[in-house]
Gaussian input, Z-matrix of N, CA and C with variables (Angstrom, degrees):
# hf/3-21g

backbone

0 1
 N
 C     1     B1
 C     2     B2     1     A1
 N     3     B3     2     A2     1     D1
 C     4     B4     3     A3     2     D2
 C     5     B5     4     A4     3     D3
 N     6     B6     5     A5     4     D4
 C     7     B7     6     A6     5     D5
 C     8     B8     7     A7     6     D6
 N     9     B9     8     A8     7     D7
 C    10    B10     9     A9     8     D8
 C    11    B11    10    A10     9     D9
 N    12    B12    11    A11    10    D10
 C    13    B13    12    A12    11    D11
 C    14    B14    13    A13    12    D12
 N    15    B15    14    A14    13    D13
 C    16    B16    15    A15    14    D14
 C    17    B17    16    A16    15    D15
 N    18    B18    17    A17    16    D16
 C    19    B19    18    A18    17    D17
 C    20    B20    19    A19    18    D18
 N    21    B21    20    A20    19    D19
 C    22    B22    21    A21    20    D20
 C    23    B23    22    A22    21    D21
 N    24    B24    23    A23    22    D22
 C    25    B25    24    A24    23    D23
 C    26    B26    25    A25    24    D24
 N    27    B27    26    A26    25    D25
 C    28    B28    27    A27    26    D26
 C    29    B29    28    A28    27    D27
 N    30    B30    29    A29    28    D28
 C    31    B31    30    A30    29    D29
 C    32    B32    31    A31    30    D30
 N    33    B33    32    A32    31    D31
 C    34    B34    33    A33    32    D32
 C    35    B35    34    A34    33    D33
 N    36    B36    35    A35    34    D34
 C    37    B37    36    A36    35    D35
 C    38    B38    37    A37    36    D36
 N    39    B39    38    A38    37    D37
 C    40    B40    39    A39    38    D38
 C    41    B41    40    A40    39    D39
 N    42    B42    41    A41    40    D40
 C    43    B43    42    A42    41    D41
 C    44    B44    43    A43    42    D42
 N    45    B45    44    A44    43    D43
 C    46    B46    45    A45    44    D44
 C    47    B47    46    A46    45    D45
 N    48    B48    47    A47    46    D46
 C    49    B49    48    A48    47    D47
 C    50    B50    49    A49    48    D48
 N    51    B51    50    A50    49    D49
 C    52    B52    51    A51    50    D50
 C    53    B53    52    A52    51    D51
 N    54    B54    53    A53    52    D52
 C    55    B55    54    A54    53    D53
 C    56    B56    55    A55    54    D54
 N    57    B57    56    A56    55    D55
 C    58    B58    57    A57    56    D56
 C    59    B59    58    A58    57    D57
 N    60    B60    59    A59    58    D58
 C    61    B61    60    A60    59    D59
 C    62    B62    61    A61    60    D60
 N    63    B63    62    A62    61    D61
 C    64    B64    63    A63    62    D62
 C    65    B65    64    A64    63    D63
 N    66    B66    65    A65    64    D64
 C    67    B67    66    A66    65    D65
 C    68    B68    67    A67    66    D66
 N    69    B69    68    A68    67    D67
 C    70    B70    69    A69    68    D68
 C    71    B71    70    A70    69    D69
 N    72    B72    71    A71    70    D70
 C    73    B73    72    A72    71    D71
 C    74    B74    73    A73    72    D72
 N    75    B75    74    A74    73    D73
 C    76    B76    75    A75    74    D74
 C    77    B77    76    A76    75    D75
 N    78    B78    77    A77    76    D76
 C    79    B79    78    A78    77    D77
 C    80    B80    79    A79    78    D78
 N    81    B81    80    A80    79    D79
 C    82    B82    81    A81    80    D80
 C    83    B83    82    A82    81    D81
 N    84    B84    83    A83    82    D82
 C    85    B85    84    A84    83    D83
 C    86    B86    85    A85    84    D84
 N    87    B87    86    A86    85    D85
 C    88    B88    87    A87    86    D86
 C    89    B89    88    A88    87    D87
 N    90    B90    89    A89    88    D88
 C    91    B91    90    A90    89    D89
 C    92    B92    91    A91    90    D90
 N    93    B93    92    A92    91    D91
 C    94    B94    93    A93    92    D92
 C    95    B95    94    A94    93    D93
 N    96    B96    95    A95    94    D94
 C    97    B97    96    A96    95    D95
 C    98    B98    97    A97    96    D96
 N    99    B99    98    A98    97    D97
 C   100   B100    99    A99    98    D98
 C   101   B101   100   A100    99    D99
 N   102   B102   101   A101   100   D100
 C   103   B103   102   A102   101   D101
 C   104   B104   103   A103   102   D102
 N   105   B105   104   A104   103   D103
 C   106   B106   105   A105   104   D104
 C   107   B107   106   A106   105   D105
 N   108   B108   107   A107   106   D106
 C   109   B109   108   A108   107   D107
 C   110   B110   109   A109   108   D108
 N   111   B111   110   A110   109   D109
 C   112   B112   111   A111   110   D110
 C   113   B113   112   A112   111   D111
 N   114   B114   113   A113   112   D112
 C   115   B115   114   A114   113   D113
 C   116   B116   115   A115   114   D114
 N   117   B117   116   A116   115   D115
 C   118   B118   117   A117   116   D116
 C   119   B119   118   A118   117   D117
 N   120   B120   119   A119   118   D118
 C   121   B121   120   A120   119   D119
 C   122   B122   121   A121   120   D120
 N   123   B123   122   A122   121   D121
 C   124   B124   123   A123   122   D122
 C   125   B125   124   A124   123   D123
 N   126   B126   125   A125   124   D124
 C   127   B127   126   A126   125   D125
 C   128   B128   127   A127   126   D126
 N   129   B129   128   A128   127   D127
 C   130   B130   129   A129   128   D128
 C   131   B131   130   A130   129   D129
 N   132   B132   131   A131   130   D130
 C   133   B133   132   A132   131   D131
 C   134   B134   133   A133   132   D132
 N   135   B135   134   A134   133   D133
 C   136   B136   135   A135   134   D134
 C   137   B137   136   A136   135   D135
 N   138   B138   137   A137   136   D136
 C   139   B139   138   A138   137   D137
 C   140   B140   139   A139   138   D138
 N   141   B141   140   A140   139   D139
 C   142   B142   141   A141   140   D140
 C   143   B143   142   A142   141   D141
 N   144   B144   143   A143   142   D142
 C   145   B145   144   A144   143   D143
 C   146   B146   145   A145   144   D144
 N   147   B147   146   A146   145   D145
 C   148   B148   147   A147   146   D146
 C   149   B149   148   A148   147   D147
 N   150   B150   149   A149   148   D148
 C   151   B151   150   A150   149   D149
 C   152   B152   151   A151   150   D150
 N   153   B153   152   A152   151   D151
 C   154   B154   153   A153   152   D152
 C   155   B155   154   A154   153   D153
 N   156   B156   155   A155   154   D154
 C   157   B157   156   A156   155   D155
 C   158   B158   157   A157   156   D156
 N   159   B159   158   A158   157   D157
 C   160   B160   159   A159   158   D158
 C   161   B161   160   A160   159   D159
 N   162   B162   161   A161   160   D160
 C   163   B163   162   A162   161   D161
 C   164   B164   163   A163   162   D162
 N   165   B165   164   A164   163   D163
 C   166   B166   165   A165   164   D164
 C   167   B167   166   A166   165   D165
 N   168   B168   167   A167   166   D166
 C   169   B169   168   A168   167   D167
 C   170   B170   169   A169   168   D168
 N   171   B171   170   A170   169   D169
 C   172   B172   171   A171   170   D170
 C   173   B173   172   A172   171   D171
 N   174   B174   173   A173   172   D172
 C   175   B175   174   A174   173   D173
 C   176   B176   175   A175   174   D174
 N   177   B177   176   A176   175   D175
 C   178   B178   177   A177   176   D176
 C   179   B179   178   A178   177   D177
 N   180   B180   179   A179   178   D178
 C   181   B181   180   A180   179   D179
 C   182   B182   181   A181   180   D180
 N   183   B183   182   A182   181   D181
 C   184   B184   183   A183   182   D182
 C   185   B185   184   A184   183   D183
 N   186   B186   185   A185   184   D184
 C   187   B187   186   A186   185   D185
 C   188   B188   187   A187   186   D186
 N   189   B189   188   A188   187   D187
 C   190   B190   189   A189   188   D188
 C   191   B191   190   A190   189   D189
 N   192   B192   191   A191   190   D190
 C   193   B193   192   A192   191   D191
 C   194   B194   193   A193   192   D192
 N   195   B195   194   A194   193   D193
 C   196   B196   195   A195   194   D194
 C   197   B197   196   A196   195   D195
 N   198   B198   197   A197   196   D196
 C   199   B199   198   A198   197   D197
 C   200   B200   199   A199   198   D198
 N   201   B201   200   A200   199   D199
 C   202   B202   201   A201   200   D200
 C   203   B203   202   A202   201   D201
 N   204   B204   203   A203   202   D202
 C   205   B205   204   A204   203   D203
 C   206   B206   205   A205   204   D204
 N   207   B207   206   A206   205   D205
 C   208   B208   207   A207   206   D206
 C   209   B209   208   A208   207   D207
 N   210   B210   209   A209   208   D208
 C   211   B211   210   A210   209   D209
 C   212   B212   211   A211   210   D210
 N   213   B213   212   A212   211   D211
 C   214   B214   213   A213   212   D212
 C   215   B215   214   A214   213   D213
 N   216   B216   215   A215   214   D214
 C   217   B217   216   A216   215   D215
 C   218   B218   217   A217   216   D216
 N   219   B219   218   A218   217   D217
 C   220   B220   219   A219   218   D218
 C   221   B221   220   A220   219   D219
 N   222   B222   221   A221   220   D220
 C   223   B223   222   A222   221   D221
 C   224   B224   223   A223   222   D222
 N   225   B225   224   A224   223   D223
 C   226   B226   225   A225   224   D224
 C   227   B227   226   A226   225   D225
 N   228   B228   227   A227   226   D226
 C   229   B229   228   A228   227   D227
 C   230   B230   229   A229   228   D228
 N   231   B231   230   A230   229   D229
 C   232   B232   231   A231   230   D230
 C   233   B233   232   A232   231   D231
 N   234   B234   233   A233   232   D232
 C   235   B235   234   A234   233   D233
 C   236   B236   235   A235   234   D234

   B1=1.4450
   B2=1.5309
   B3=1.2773
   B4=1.6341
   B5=1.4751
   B6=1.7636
   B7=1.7355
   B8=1.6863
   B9=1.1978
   B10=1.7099
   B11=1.2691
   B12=0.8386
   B13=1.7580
   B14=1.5399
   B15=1.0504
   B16=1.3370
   B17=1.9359
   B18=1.1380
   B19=1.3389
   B20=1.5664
   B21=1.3769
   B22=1.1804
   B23=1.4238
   B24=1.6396
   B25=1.2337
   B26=1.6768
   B27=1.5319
   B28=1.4718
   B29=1.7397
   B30=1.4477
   B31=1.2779
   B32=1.8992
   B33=1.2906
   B34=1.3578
   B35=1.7767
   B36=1.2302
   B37=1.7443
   B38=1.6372
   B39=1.3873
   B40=1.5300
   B41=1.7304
   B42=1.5565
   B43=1.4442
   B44=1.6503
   B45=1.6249
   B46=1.6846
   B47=1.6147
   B48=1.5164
   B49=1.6871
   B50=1.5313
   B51=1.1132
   B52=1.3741
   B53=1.9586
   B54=1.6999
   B55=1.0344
   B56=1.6524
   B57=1.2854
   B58=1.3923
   B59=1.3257
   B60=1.5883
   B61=1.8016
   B62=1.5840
   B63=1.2786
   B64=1.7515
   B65=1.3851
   B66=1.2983
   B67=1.6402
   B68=1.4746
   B69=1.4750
   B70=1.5019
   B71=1.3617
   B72=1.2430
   B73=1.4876
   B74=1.5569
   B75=1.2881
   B76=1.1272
   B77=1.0069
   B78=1.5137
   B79=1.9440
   B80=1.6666
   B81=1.6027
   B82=2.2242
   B83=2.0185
   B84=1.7311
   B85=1.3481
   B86=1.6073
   B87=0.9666
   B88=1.5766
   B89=1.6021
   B90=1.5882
   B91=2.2562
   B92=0.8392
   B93=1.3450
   B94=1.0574
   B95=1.6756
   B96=1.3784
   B97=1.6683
   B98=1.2938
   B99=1.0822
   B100=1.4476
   B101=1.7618
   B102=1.4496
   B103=2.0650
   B104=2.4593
   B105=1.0271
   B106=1.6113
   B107=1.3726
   B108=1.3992
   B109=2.0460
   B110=1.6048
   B111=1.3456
   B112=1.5821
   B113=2.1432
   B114=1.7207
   B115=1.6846
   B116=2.0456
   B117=0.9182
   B118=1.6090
   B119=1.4973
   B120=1.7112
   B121=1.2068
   B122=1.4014
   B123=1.6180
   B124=0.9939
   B125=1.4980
   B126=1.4066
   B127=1.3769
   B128=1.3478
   B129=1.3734
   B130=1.2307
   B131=1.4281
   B132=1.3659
   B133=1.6447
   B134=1.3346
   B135=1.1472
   B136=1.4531
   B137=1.5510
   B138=1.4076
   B139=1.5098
   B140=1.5084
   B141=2.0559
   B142=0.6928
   B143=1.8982
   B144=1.2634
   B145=1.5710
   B146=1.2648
   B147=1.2257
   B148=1.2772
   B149=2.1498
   B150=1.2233
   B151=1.7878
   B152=1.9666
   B153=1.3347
   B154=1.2698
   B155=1.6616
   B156=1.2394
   B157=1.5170
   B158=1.3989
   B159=1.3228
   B160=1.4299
   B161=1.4004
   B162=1.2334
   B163=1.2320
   B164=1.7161
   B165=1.5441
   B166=1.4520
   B167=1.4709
   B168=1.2968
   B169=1.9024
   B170=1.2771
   B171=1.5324
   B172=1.5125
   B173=1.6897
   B174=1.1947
   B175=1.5649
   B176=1.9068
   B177=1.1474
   B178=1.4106
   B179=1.7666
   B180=1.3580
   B181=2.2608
   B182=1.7050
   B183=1.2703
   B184=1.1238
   B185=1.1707
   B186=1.7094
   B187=1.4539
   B188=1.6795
   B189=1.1036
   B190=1.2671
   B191=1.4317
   B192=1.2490
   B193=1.3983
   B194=1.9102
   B195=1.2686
   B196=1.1126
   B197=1.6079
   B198=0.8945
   B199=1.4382
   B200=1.6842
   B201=1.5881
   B202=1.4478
   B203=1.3820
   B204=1.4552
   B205=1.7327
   B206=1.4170
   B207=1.3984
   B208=1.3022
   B209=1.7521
   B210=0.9896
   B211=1.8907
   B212=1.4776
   B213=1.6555
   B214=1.8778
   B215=1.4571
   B216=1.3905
   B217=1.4707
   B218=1.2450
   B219=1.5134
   B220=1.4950
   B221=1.3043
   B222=1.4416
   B223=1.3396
   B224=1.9897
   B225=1.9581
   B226=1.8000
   B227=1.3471
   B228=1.2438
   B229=2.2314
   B230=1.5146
   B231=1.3803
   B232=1.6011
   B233=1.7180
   B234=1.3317
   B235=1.2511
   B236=1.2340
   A1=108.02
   A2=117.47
   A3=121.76
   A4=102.27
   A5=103.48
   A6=103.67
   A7=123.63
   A8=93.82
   A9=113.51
   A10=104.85
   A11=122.55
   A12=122.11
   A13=110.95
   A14=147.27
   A15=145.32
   A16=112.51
   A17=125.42
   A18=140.06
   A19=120.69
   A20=125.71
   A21=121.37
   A22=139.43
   A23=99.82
   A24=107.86
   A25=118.03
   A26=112.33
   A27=112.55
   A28=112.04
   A29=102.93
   A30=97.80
   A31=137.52
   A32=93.43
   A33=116.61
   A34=117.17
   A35=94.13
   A36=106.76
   A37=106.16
   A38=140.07
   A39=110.26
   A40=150.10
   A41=77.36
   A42=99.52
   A43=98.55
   A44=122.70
   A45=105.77
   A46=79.42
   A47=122.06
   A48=116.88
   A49=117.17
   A50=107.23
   A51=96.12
   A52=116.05
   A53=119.59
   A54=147.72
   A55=95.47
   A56=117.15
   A57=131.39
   A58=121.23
   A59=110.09
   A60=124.84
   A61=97.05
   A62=90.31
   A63=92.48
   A64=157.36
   A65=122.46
   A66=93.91
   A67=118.76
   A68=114.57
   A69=109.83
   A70=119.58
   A71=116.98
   A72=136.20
   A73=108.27
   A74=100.91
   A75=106.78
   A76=134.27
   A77=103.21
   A78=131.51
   A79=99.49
   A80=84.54
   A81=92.80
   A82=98.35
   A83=95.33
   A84=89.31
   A85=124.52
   A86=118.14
   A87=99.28
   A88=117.08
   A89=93.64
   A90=105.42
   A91=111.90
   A92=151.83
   A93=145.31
   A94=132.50
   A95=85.61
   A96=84.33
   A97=111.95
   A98=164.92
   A99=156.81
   A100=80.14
   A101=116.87
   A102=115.08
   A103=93.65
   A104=93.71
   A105=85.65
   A106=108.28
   A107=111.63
   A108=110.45
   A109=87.89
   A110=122.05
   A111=132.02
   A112=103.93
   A113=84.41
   A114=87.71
   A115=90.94
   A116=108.21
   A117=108.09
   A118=109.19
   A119=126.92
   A120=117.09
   A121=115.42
   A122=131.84
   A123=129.60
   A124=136.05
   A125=108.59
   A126=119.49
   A127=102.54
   A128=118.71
   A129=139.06
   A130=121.58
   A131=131.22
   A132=110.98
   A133=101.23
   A134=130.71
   A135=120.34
   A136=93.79
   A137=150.40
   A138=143.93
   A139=98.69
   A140=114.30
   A141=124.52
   A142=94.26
   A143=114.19
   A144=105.69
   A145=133.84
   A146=125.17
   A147=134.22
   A148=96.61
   A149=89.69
   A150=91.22
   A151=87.87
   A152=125.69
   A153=131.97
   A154=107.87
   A155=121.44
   A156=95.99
   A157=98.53
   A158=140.61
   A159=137.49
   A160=117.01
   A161=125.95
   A162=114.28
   A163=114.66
   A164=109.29
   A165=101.06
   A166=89.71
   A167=98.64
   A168=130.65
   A169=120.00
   A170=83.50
   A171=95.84
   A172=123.51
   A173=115.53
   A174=124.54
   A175=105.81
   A176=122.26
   A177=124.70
   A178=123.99
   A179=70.88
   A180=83.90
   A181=94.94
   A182=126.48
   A183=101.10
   A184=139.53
   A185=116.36
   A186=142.17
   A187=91.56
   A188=148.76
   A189=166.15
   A190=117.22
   A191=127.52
   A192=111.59
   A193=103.80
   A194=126.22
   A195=128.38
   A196=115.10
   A197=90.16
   A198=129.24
   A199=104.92
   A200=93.63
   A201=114.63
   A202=99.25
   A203=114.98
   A204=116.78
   A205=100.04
   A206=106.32
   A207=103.89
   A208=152.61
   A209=76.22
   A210=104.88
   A211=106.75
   A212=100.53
   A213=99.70
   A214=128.70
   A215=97.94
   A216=123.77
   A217=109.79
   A218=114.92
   A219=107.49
   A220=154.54
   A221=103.95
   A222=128.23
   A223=88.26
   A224=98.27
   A225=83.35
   A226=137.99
   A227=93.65
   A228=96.52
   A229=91.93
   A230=134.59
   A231=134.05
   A232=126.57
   A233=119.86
   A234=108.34
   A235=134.98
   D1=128.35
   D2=-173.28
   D3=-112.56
   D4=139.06
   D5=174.21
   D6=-24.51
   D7=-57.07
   D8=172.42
   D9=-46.04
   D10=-92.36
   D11=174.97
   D12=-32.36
   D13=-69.60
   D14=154.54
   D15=-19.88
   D16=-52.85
   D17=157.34
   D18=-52.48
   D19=-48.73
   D20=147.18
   D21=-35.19
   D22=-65.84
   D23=169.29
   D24=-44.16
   D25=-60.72
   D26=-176.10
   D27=-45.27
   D28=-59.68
   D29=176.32
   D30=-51.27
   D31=-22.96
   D32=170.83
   D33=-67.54
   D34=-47.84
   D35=171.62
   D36=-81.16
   D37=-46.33
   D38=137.18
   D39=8.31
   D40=-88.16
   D41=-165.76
   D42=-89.76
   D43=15.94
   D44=169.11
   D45=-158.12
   D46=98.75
   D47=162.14
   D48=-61.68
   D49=-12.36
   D50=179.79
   D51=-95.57
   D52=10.59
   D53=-173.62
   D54=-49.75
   D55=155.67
   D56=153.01
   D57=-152.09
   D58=97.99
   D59=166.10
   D60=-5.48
   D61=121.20
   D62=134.58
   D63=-109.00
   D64=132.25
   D65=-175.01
   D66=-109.69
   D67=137.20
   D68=162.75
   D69=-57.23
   D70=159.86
   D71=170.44
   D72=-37.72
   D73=-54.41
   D74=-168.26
   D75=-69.55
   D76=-31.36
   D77=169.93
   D78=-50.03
   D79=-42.73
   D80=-153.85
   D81=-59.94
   D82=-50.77
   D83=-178.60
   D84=-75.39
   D85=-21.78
   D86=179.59
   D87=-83.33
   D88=-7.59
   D89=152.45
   D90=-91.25
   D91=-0.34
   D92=124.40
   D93=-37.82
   D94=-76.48
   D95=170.13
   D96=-56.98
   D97=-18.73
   D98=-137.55
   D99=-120.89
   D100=-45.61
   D101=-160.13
   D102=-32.19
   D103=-50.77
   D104=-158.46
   D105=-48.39
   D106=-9.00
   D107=-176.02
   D108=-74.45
   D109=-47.34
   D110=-140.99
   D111=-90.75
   D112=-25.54
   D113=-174.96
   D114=-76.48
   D115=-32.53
   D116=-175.95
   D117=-73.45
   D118=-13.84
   D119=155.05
   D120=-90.39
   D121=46.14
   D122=-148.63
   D123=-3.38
   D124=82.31
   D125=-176.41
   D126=-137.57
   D127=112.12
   D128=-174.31
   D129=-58.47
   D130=175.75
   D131=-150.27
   D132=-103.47
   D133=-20.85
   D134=175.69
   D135=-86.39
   D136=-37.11
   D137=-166.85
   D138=-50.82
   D139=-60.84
   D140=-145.03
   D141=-69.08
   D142=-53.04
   D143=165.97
   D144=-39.53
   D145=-38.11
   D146=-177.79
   D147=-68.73
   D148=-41.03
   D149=-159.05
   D150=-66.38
   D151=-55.48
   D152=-169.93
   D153=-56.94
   D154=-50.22
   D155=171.39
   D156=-113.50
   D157=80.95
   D158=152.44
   D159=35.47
   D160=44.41
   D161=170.33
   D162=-113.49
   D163=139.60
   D164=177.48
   D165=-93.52
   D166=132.68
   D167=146.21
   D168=-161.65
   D169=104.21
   D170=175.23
   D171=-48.80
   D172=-56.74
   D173=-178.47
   D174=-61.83
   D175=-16.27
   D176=152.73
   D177=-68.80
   D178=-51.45
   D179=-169.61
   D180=-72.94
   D181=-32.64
   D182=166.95
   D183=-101.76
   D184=21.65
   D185=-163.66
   D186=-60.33
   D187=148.27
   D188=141.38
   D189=-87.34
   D190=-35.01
   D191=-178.34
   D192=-100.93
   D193=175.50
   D194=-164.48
   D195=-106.30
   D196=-38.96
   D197=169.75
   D198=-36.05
   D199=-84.66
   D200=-174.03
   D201=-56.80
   D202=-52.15
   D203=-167.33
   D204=-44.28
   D205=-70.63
   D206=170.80
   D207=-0.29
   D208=-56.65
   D209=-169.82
   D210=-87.76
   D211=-57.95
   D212=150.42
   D213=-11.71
   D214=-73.18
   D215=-179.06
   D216=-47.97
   D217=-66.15
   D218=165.39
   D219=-47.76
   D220=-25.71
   D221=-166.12
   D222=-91.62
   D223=-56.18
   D224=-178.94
   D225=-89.64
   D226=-2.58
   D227=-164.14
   D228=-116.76
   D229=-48.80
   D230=-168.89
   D231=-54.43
   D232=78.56
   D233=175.88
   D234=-56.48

């Protein structure tokens, strides 16, 4: 991830409130693999997503099951 790209993004969520991050495949899985360091600081699986790429969603960050979080994720952030 490069400043620029990081700068984009913000401005993008700005200039369209109704915006939603996207993530590549690839982004999703290598936060994935890493979630079991973050589930052992007890941080739940949609929290811990939301905290890793900056996105506010509430009905994610406070998803409790994994399952559901899950599928969420896929259906809203995965291009």
């Amino acid at each position: 991830m490069t400043m620029q790209w990081m700068v984009d993004e913000m401005m993008q969520e700005r200039a369209h409130p109704g915006y939603i991050k996207r993530v590549s495949e690839e982004e999703y899985l290598q936060w994935a693999r890493g979630f079991v360091f973050e589930g052992l600081k007890n941080q739940r699986y949609g929290q811990s997503f939301c905290n890793y790429f900056d996105i506010h969603d509430n009905i994610l960050y406070y998803s409790s099951n994994v399952a559901d979080a899950d599928r969420y994720i896929q259906e809203t952030y995965l291009r």
